[in-house]
C-alpha positions as CSV (number, residue, x, y, z in Angstrom):
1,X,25.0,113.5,184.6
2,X,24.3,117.3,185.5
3,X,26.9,116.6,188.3
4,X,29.5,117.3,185.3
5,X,28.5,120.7,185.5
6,X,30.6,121.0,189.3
7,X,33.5,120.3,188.3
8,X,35.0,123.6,187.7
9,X,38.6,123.5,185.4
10,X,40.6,126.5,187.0
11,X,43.2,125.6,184.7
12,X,41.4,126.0,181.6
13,X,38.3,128.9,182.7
14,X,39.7,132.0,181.1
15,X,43.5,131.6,181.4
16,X,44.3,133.8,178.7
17,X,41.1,136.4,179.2
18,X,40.3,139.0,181.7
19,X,36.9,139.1,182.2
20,X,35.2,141.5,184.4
21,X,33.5,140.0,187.0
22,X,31.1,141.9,189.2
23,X,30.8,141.6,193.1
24,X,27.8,140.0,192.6
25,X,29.2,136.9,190.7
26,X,27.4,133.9,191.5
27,X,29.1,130.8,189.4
28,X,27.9,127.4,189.2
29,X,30.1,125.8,186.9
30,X,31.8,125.7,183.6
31,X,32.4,123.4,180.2
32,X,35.0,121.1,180.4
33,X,37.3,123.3,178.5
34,X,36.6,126.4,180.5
35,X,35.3,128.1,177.4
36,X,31.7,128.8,179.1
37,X,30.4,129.5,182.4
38,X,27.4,129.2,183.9
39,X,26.6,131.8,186.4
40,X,23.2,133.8,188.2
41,X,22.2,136.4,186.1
42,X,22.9,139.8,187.5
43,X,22.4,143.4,186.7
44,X,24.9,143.4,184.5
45,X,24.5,140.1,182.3
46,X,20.5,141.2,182.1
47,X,20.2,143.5,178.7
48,X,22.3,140.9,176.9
49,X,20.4,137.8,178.0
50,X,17.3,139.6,177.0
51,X,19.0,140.3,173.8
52,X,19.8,136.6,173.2
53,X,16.1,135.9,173.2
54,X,15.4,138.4,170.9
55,X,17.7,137.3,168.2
56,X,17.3,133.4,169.4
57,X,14.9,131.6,171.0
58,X,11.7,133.9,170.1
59,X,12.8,133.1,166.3
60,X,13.3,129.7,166.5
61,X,11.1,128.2,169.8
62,X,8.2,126.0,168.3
63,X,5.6,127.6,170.7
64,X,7.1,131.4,169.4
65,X,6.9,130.0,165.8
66,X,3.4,128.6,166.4
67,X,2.0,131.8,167.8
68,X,3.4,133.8,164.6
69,X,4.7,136.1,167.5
70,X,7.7,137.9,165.8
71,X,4.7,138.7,162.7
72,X,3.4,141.4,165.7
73,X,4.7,144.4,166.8
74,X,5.1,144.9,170.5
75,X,4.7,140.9,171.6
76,X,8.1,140.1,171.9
77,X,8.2,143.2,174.0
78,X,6.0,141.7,176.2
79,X,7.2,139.1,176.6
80,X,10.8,140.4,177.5
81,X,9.2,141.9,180.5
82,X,7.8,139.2,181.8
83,X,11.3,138.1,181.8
84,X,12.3,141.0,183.6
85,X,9.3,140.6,186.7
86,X,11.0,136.5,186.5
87,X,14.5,137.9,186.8
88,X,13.3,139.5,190.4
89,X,13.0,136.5,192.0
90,X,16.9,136.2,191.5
91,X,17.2,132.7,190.3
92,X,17.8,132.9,187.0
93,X,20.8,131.3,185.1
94,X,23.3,133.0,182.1
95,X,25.9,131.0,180.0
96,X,28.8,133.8,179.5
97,X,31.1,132.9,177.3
98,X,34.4,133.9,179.1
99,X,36.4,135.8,176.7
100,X,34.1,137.9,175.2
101,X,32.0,138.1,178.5
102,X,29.0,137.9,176.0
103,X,26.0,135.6,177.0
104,X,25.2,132.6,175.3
105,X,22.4,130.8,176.8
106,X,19.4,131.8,179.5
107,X,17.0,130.0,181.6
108,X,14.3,132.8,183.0
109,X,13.2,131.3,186.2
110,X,9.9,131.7,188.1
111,X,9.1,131.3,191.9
112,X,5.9,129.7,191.8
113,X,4.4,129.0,195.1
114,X,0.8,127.5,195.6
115,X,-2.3,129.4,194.8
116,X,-4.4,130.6,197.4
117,X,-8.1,129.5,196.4
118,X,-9.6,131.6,193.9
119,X,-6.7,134.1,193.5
120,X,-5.2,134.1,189.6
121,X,-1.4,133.2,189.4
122,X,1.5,134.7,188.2
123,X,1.1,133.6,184.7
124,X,-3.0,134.4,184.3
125,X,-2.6,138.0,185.4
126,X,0.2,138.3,183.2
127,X,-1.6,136.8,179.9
128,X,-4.5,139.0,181.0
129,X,-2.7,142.2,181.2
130,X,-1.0,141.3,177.5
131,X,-2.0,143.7,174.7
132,X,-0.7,141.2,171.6
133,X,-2.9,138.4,170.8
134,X,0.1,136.4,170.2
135,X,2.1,137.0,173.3
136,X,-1.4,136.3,175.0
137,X,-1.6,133.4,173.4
138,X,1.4,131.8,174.4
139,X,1.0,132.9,177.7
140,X,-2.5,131.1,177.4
141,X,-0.9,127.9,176.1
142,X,1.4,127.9,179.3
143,X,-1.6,128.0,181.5
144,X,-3.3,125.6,179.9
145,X,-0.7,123.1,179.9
146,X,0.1,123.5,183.6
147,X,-3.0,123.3,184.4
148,X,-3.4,119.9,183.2
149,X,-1.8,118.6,186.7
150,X,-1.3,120.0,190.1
151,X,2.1,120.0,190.7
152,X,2.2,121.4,194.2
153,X,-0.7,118.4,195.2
154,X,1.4,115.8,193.1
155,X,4.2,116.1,194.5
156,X,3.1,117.4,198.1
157,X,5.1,120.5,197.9
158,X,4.4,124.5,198.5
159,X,7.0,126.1,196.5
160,X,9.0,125.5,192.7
161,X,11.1,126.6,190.6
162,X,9.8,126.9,186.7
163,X,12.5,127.1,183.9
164,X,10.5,129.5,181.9
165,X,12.6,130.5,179.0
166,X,15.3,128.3,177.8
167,X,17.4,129.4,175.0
168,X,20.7,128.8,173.7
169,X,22.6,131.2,171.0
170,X,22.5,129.8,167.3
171,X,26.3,130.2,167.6
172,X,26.6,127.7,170.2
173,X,23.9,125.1,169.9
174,X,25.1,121.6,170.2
175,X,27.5,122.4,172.8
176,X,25.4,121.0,175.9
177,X,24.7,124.5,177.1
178,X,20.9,124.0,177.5
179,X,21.5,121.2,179.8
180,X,24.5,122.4,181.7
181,X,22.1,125.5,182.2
182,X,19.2,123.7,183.5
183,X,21.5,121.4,185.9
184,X,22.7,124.8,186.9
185,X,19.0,126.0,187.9
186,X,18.6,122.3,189.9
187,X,21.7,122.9,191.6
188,X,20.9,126.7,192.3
189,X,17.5,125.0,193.6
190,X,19.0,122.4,195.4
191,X,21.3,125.0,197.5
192,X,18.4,127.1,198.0
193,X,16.3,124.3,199.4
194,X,19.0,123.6,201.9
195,X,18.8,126.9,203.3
196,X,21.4,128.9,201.5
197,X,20.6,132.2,200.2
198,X,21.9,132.2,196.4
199,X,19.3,134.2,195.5
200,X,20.5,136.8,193.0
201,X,19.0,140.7,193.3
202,X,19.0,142.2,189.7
203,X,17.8,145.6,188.7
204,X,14.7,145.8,187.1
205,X,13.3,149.3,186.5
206,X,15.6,151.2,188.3
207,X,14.9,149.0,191.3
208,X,17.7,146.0,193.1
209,X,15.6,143.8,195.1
210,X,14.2,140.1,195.2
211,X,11.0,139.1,194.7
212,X,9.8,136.0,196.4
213,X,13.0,136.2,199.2
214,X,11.4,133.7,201.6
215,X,10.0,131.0,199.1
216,X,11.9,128.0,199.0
217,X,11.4,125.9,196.1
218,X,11.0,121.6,196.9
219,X,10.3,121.0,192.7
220,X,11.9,121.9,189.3
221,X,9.3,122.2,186.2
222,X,9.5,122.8,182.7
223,X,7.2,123.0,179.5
224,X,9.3,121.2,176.6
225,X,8.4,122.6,173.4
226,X,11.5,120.8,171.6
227,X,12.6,117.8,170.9
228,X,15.8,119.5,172.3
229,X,14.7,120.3,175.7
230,X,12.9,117.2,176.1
231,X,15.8,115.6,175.6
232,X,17.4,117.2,178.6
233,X,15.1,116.9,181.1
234,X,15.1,112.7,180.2
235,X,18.7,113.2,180.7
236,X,18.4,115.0,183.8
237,X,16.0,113.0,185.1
238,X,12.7,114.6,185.2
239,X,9.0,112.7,185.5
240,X,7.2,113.4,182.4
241,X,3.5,113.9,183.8
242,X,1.8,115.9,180.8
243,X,1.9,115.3,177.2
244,X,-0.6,117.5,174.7
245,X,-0.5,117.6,170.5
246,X,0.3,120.8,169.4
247,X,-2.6,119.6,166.8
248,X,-4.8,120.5,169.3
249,X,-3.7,124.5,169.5
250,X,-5.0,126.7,167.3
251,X,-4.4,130.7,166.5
252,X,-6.0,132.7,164.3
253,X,-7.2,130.1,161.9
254,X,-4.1,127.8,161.9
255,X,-2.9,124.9,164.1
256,X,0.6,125.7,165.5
257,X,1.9,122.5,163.6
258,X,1.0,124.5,160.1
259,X,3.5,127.2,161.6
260,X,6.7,125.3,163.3
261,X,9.1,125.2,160.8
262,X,10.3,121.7,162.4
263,X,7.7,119.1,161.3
264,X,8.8,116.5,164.1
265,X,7.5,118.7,166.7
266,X,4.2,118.1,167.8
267,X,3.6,117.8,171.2
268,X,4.7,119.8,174.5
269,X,5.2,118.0,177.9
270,X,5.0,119.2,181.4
271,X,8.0,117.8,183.4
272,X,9.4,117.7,186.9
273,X,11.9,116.6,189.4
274,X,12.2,117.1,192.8
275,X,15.3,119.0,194.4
């Protein structure tokens, strides 16, 4: 199904809209009526994907909702920039809608490559280094539920690529963005694993560079904390390998069910597919 996403309408992207488009311009695909395109995040798409989370996904994301993050000041904030460090590895995706050039949809992407024994990964210094008990405490439930199966020994690989953050604008939810996104990230995977270098640079801090250059991912993975994304990944074909109740988190004296506003979510699965 995410093969859809290829089919690029040249007749329809844009004909009656000049968007700028940077030299660094990576596109993956479009909708079918050319209305949104799916492209590597760059420099210059960066601020207003980061802005999209802000006024999206951290209000409405179960896990965001059942961390009571947005009730502290400074843990969104954190957890922007560990968007930013994801954005270095330059494999991040955008939906830009094309006439207004304005972004509406993200996947933050993470290199992950296998852990040398008895050195922390990416995620556990991160949540360590967090000053917000509720941006620490999502970061916690990420580890946690990662931890629950070796990916890199299930599946015999060395190197994946994690959808971190996926988030689609309120404006245009329903529209098939999330999943055109994520088929963009398997396909940006896919080309990478076949030795193409589609890694994006993006400047973070004042500095244009890629982390992670030489790590080819073999694996896709995401945490599902919607109905919504779960939904996608079925579609897409992922293995679902992990499954936890979101009965069983609690924060500061409440489950995260008593807090997500949607009372058919309760659980979070860990899924994958190989590139």
């Amino acid at each position: 199904m995410h093969n859809l996403l290829l089919f690029i309408h040249l007749g329809l992207r844009g004909e009656h809209c000049n968007r700028k488009r940077m030299p660094s311009y990576r596109l993956w695909g479009s909708t079918e009526d050319g209305e949104v395109e799916f492209e590597s995040l760059t420099t210059e798409t960066l601020e207003d994907a980061l802005q999209m989370l802000r006024d999206s996904f951290f209000k409405d994301e179960s896990i965001c909702q059942g961390v009571d993050l947005l009730s502290e000041p400074g843990a969104a904030d954190e957890l922007i920039e560990l968007c930013r460090l994801s954005a270095k590895d330059g494999v991040s995706v955008v939906a830009v809608e094309v006439c207004t050039g304005r972004v509406v949809g993200v996947s933050f992407n993470k290199i992950q490559t296998l852990a040398v024994p008895g050195v922390k990964g990416f995620f556990e210094i991160f949540a360590e280094n967090c000053k917000c008990d509720s941006s620490r405490e999502l970061m916690d439930f990420m580890v946690d539920v990662d931890s629950r199966l070796n990916l890199f020994e299930h599946y015999n690989v060395d190197t994946l690529l994690e959808v971190m953050f996926l988030g689609t604008a309120i404006s245009h939810r329903r529209r098939r963005i999330g999943e055109l996104i994520v088929a963009a990230s398997i396909e940006l995977g896919k080309q990478l694993k076949a030795g193409k270098d589609v890694k994006t640079p993006v400047e973070i801090h004042g500095v244009e560079s890629i982390a992670n250059k030489d790590a080819t991912p073999k694996l896709c993975s995401l945490i599902c904390s919607s109905l919504y994304s779960y939904k996608i990944c079925k579609n897409l074909g992922f293995d679902t390998l992990v499954t936890v109740s979101l009965a069983d988190y609690e924060f500061k004296g409440k489950k995260y069910v008593e807090r997500i506003r949607d009372n058919k979510q309760k659980s979070a699965s860990l899924v994958a597919k190989r590139l």
